[in-house]
Structure formats: structure tokens, C-alpha cells
GUDOMI-640056 format. One record per atom (N, C-alpha, C): atom name; x, y, z. Coordinates in Angstrom, 2 decimals. Layout:
BEGIN
+----+---------+---------+---------+
|  a |       x |       y |       z |
+----+---------+---------+---------+
| CA |       X |       Y |       Z |
...
+----+---------+---------+---------+
REM end
This chain:
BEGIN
+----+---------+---------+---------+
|  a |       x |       y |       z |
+----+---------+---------+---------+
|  N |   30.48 |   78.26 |   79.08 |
| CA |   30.77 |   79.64 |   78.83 |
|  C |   31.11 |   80.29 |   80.16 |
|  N |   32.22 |   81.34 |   80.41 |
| CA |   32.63 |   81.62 |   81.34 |
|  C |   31.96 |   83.36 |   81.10 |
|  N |   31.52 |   83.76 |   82.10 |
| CA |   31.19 |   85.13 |   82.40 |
|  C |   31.85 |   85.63 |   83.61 |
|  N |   31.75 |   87.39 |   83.28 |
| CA |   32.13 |   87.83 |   84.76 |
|  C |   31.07 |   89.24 |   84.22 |
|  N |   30.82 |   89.56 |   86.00 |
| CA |   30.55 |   90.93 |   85.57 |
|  C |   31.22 |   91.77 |   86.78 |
|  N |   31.05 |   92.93 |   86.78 |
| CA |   31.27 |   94.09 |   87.93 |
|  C |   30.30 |   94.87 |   87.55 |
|  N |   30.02 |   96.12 |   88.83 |
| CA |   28.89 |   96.69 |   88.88 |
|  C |   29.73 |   98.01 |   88.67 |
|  N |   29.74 |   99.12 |   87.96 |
| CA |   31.10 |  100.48 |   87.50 |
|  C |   29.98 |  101.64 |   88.56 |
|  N |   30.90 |  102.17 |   88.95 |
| CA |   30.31 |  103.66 |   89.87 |
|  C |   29.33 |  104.27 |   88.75 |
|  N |   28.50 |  104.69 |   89.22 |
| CA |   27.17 |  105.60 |   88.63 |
|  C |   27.30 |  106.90 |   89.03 |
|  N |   27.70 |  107.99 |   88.86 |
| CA |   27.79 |  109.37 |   88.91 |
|  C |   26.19 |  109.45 |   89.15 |
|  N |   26.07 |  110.72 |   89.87 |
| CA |   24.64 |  111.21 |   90.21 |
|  C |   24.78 |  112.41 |   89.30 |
|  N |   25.53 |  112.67 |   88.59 |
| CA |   25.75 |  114.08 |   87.73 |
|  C |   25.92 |  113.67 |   86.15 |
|  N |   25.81 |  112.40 |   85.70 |
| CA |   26.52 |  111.65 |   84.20 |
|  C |   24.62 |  111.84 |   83.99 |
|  N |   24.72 |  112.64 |   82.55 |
| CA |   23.82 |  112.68 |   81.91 |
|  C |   23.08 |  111.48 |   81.43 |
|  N |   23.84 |  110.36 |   80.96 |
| CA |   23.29 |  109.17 |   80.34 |
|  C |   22.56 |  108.07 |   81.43 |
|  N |   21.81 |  107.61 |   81.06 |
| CA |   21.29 |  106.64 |   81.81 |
|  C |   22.22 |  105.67 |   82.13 |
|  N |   22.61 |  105.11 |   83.16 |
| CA |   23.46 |  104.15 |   83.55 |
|  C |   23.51 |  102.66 |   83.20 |
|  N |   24.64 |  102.35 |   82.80 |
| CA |   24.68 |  100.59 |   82.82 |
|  C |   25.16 |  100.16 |   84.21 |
|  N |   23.91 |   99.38 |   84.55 |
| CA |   24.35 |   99.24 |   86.53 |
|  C |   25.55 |   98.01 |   86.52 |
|  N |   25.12 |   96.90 |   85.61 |
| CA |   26.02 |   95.63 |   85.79 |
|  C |   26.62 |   95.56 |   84.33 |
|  N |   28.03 |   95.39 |   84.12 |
| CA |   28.94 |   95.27 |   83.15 |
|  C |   28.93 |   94.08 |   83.03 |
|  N |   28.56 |   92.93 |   81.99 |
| CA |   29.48 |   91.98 |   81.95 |
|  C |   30.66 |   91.61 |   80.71 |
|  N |   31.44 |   90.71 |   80.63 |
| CA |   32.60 |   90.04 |   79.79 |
|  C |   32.53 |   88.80 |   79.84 |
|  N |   33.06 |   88.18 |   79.11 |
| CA |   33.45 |   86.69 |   79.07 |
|  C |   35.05 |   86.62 |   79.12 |
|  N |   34.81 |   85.81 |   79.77 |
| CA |   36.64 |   85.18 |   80.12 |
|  C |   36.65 |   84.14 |   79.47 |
|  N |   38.02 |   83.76 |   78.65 |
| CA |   38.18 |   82.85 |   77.51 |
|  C |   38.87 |   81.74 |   78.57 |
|  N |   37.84 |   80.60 |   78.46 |
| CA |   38.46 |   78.72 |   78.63 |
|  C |   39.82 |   78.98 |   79.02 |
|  N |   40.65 |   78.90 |   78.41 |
| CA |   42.08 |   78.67 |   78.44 |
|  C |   42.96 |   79.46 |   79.44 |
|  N |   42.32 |   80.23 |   80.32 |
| CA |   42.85 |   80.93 |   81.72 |
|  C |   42.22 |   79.90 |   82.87 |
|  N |   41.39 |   79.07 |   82.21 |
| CA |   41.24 |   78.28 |   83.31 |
|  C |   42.11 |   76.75 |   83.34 |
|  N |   42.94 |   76.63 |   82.29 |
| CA |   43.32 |   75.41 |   82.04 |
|  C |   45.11 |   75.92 |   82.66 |
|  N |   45.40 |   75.01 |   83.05 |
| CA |   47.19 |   75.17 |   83.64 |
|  C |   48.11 |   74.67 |   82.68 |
|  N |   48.02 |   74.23 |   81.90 |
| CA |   48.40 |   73.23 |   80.20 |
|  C |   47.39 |   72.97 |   79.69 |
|  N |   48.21 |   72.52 |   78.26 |
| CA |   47.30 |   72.25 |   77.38 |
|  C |   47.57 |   70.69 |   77.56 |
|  N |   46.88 |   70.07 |   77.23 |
| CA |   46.54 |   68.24 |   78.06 |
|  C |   47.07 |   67.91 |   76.11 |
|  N |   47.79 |   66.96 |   76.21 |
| CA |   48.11 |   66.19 |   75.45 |
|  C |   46.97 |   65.25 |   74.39 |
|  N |   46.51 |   64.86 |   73.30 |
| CA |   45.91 |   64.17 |   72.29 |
|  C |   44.56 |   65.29 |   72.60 |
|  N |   44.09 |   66.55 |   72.44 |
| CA |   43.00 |   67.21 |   72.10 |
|  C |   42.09 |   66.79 |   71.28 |
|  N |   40.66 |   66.31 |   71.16 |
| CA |   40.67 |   66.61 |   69.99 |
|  C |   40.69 |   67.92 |   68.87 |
|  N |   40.85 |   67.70 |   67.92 |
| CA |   41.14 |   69.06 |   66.95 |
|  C |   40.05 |   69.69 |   65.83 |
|  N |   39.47 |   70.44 |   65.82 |
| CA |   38.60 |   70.67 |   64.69 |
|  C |   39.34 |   70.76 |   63.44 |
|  N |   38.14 |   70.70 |   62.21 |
| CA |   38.86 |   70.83 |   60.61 |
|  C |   39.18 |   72.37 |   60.27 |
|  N |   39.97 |   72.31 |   59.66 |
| CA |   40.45 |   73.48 |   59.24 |
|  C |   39.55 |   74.48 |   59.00 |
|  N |   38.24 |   74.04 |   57.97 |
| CA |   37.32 |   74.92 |   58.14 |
|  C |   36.56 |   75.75 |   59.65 |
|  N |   36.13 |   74.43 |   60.46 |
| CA |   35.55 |   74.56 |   61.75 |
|  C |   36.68 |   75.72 |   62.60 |
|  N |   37.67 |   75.14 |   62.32 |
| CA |   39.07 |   76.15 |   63.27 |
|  C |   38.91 |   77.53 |   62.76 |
|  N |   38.71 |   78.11 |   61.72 |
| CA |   38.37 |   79.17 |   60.97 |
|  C |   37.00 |   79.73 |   61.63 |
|  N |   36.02 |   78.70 |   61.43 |
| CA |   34.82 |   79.59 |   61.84 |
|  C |   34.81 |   80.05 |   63.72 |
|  N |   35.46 |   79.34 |   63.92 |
| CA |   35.42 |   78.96 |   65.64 |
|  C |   36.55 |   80.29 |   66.68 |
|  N |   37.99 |   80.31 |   65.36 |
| CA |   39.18 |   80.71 |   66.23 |
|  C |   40.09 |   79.64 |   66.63 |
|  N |   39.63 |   78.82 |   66.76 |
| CA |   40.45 |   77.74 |   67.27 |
|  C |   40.49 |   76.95 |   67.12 |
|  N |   41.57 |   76.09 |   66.92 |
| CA |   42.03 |   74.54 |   66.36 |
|  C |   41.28 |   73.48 |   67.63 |
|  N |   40.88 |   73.87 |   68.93 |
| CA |   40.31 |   73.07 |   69.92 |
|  C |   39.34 |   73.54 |   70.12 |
|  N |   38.27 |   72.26 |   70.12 |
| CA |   36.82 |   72.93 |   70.16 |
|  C |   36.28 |   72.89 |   72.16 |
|  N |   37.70 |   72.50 |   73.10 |
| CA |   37.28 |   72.91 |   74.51 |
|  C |   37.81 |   74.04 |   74.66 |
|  N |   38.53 |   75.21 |   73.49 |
| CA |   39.19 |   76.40 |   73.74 |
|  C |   37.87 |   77.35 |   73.42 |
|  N |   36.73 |   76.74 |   72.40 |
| CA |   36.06 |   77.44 |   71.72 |
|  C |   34.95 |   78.41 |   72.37 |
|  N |   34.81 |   79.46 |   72.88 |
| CA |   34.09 |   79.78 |   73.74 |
|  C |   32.77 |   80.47 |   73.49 |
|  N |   33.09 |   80.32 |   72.35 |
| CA |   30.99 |   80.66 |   71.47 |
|  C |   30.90 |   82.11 |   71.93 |
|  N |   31.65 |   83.23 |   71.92 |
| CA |   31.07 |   84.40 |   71.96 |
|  C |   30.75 |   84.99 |   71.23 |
|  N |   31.54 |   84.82 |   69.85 |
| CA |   30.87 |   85.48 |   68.47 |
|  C |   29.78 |   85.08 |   68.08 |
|  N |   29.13 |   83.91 |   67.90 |
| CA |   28.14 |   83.34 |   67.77 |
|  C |   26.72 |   83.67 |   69.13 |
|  N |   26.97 |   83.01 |   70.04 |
| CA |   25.85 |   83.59 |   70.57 |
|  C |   25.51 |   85.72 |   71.47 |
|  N |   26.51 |   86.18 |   71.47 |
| CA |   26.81 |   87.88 |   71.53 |
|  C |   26.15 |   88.28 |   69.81 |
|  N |   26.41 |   87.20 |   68.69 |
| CA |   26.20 |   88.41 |   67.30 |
|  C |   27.57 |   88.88 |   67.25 |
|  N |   28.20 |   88.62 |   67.10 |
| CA |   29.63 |   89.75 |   67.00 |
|  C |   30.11 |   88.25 |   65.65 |
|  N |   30.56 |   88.98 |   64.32 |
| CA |   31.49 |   88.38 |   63.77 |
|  C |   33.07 |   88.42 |   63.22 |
+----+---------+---------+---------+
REM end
């Protein structure tokens, strides 16, 4: 799983309590320069639940974040 975070300016005047560290996930496939030839491929179902027909594209954020 690929993460990033940054830390966003905190106003001394913003009513809300601050989020000091932001993070995101960066999706697999910005790290790859091609796609490599014979993948293996998930089943049609799995590609459905996943997003993706490649399970090294698959980056598990819906699943472990809760987000569906």
C-alpha cells in the first residue's frame, strides 16, 4: 500500500480544531513505467469487487479505509 501525507497550514484564527497531518494513498500503477506483459488476472467477479482486472494494480483502499 502506497501512502503519502503533508502537514496543511493551521490558522491561529480557524475555529475548528485542526487536522495537523493529511494523508492519501497513491494508486500502484504511478509507480509502474508499463504494464509488464502475461499479468496475472483476477475473475471477473474478483475484478468487480477489487476495480481491477490485476490484482498488483489492486490497492485495498476501499476495503481497509471502509469506503465502498
Amino acid at each position: 500500500m502506497y501512502r503519502g501525507s503533508y502537514r496543511p497550514y493551521v490558522s491561529p484564527l480557524d475555529p475548528c480544531p485542526p487536522i495537523r497531518v493529511k494523508t492519501f494513498v497513491l494508486p500502484p500503477q504511478i509507480f509502474m513505467n508499463y504494464q509488464q506483459p502475461g499479468l496475472p488476472q483476477n475473475s471477473p467477479e474478483e475484478a468487480l469487487r477489487t476495480g481491477t482486472l490485476w490484482p498488483s494494480l489492486a490497492d485495498g483502499f476501499s476495503r481497509e479505509e471502509g469506503i465502498s
